[in-house]
C-alpha positions, -999 to +999 in steps of 0.1 A: +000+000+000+014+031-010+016+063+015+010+100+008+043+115+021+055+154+028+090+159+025+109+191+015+124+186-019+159+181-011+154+143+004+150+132-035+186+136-037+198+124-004+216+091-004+237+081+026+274+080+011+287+061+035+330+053+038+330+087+021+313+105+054+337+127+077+312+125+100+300+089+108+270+088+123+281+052+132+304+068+163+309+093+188+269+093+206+243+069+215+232+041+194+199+033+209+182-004+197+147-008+201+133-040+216+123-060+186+157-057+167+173-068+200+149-100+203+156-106+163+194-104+170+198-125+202+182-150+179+201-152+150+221-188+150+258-176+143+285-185+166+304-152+162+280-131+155+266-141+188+300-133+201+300-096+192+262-090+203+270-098+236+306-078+236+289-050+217+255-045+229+243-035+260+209-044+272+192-009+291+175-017+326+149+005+336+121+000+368+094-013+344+112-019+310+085+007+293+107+022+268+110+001+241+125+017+216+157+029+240+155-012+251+192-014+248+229+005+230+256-005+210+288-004+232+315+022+215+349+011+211+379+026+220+377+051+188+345+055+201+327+038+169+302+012+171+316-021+174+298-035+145+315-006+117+335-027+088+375-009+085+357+000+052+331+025+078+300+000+070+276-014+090+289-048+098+249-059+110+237-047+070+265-061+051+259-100+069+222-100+075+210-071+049+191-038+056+161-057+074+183-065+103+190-025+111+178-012+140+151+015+139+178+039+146+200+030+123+173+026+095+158+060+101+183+080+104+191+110+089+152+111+084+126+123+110+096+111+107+063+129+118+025+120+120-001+150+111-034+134+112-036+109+080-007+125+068+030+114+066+061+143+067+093+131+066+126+152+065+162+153+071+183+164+106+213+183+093+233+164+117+242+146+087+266+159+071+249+153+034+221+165+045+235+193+056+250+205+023+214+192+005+192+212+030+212+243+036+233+252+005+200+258-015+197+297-025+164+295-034+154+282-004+137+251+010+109+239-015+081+212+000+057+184-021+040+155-018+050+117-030+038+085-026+061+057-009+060+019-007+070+013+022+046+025+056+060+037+091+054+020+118+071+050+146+072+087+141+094+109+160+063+132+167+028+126+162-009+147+162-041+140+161-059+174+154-095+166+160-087+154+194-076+190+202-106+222+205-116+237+174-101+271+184-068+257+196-037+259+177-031+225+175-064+215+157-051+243+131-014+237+130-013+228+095-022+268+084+000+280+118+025+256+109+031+269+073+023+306+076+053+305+100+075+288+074+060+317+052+073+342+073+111+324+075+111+330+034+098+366+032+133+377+021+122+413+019+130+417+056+164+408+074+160+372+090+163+386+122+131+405+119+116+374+107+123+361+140+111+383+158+079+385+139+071+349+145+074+360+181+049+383+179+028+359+162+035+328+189+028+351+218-007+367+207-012+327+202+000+320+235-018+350+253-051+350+240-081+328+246-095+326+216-134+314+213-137+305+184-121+290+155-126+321+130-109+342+155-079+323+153-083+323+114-089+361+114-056+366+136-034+345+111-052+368+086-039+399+100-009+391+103-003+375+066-019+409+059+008+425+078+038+403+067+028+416+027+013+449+032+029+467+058+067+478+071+075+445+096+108+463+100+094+496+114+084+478+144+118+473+155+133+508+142+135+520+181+148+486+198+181+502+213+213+474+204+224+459+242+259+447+235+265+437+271+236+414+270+248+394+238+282+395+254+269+377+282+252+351+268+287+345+248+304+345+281+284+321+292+293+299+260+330+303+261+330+295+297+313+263+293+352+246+282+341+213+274+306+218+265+286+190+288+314+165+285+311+170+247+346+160+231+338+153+195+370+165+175+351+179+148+332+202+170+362+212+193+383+225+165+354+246+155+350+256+190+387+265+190+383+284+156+356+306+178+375+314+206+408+323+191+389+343+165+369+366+192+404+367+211+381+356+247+405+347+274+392+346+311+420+359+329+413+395+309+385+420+319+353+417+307+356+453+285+385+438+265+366+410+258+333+423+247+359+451+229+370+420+207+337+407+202+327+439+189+356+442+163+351+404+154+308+412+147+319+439+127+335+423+099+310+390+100+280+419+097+295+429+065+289+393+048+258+386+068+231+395+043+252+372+016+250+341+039+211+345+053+197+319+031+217+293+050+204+304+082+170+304+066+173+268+052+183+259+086+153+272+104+126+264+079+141+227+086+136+231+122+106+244+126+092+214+096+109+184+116+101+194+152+070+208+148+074+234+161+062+251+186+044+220+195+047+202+230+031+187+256+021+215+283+013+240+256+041+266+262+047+274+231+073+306+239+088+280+255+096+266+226+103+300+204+129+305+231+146+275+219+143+283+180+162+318+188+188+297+211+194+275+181+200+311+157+219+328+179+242+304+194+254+296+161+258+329+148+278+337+175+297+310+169+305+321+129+311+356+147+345+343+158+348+314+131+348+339+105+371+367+130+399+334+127+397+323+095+394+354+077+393+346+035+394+306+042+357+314+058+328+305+031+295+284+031+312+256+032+328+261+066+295+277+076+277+242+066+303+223+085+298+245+116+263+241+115+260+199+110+286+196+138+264+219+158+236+200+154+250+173+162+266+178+190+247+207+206+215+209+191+210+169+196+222+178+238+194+192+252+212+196+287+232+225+274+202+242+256+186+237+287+213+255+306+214+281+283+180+283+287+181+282+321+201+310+325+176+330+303+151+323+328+172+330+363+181+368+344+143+374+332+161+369+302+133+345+290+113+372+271+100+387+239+115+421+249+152+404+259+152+377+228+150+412+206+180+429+224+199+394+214+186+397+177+196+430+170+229+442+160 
């Protein structure tokens, strides 16, 4: 039976390209095997395979056993791969037993897949490095349609049932929210930081109203798709004063951090190096010096910004598609607009002092590698968003007002 799937048009050209990845996705995190592929391989009648399941597999013991698609882990060697990769970087498991074998895990990924009533969306986490370049390197920006596939889902990554939600809420009309925001990421007419902050005004008249009826909602998407096309979004930020100090400490905060909640992937750190040597940040020196460098390092990335926005655009048109976003369960929804802007601007800070270091060798290539390492290391560590978060929150930082000081340069 064939399915009716959403994907953005990118994934028609994604193939994993396996021994030629620089970034396995076979190493360096947690391999996670679901409870049927487990069963299937503690079955399978071969001496040595046998061997290397129970040297390279660990079962996960939990008070009830409930979770049973985090039912047990592949043990990392000491190169911290997955005991199962070939010295030609394939998976030992596919190359024996064939694709069926896989673990949910390992036959998903790169791809997220999501539930929206009857329908199917499936898209790509730029923590793949492939995807990366497919998703992100488009200029004209991420495209969406629908295609029919053989072979049905049987686990999403997120999943809604509209109907069983009220008819004024926004998730019984997430579909229109959904894509109007996705709208407002490609209205190129306005710098992407005003985008953001658009969306914001958008999430929180969501958020803070208690809308009646259904055709309220509709009529305050209305005025604002009104807005977006027929008015000036950017004179409603004209008098938002620029706060330095307040960026400055939220990229103290960053490049105190050292090892990043015990991450040590080498890819990552020699970005993270790049960032720190190019914003000249040293802890022994006074905080004016530092922010003094900052300053002089923001000055020259401003001056390629505009060039490089469709990136950032990609990236959050992606985001907002795969997690959908701002979905969750207790229906704080700024909650989760605080962590879209966390995502922007703690990688653009980042390329702030990338770009400071490596001067003419710094182009949308680097900026792509940046960002899939990111991803992947931070974006995919919900510990340190959450501290960053955190720290938001104990500095009334958590705000519409403050997220707009950290936009605007």
């Amino acid at each position: 039976m064939k399915e009716k799937t959403l994907h953005p048009v990118y994934m028609k050209d994604f193939k994993c390209i396996g021994p030629e990845c620089e970034d396995t996705c076979c190493a360096s995190w947690t391999i996670s095997i679901d409870k049927k592929s487990y069963k299937k391989y503690k079955k399978i009648a071969n001496p040595s395979f046998q061997k290397k399941f129970k040297e390279g597999i660990k079962r996960i013991k939990d008070s009830n056993n409930s979770n049973e698609n985090y039912y047990a882990k592949m043990k990392l060697d000491e190169k911290s791969q997955c005991s199962f990769l070939t010295d030609d970087k394939l998976c030992g498991i596919q190359q024996q037993f064939g694709e069926s074998y896989l673990c949910h895990t390992c036959s998903v990924y790169p791809r997220i897949i999501n539930k929206l009533d009857d329908n199917i969306e499936k898209s790509g986490t730029v923590s793949c490095p492939e995807i990366a370049r497919l998703a992100l390197l488009n200029k004209e920006g991420i495209q969406f349609e629908i295609i029919e596939v053989d072979k049905p889902y049987q686990k999403y990554n997120g999943e809604l049932q509209s109907n069983d939600f009220k008819l004024n809420s926004l998730e019984h009309n997430y579909w229109n929210i959904r894509f109007f925001i996705i709208e407002i990421l490609q209205e190129r007419s306005i710098k992407l930081w005003e985008r953001l902050l658009y969306i914001g005004l958008f999430v929180q008249k969501i958020q803070s109203e208690n809308y009646t009826t259904k055709s309220e909602l509709n009529n305050l998407i209305s005025t604002f798709k009104y807005n977006l096309v027929n008015s000036n979004v950017s004179d409603l930020f004209k008098q938002i004063p620029v706060n330095m100090e307040t960026q400055y400490k939220i990229l103290k905060l960053i490049a105190e951090a050292r090892q990043i909640e015990g991450i040590n992937h080498p890819k990552f750190q020699k970005h993270y190096n790049d960032f720190l040597k190019g914003i000249s940040y040293s802890s022994s020196r006074h905080d004016s010096e530092n922010l003094q460098d900052y300053k002089e390092a923001l000055r020259f990335y401003l001056e390629i910004e505009r060039e490089i926005e469709y990136i950032f655009e990609n990236y959050l048109v992606n985001y907002v598609f795969q997690t959908m976003f701002p979905l969750n369960t207790d229906g704080n929804y700024m909650r989760e607009y605080s962590y879209l802007i966390l995502h922007y601007v703690l990688i653009r800070l980042h390329l702030v002092g990338i770009k400071a270091n490596l001067e003419g060798n710094f182009n949308e290539y680097e900026i792509v590698s940046f960002i899939q390492s990111f991803s992947r290391n931070v974006g995919h560590n919900k510990g340190y968003l959450q501290k960053v978060y955190k720290f938001l929150e104990e500095n009334s930082l958590n705000n519409l007002g403050s997220y707009t000081i950290l936009l605007k340069n």
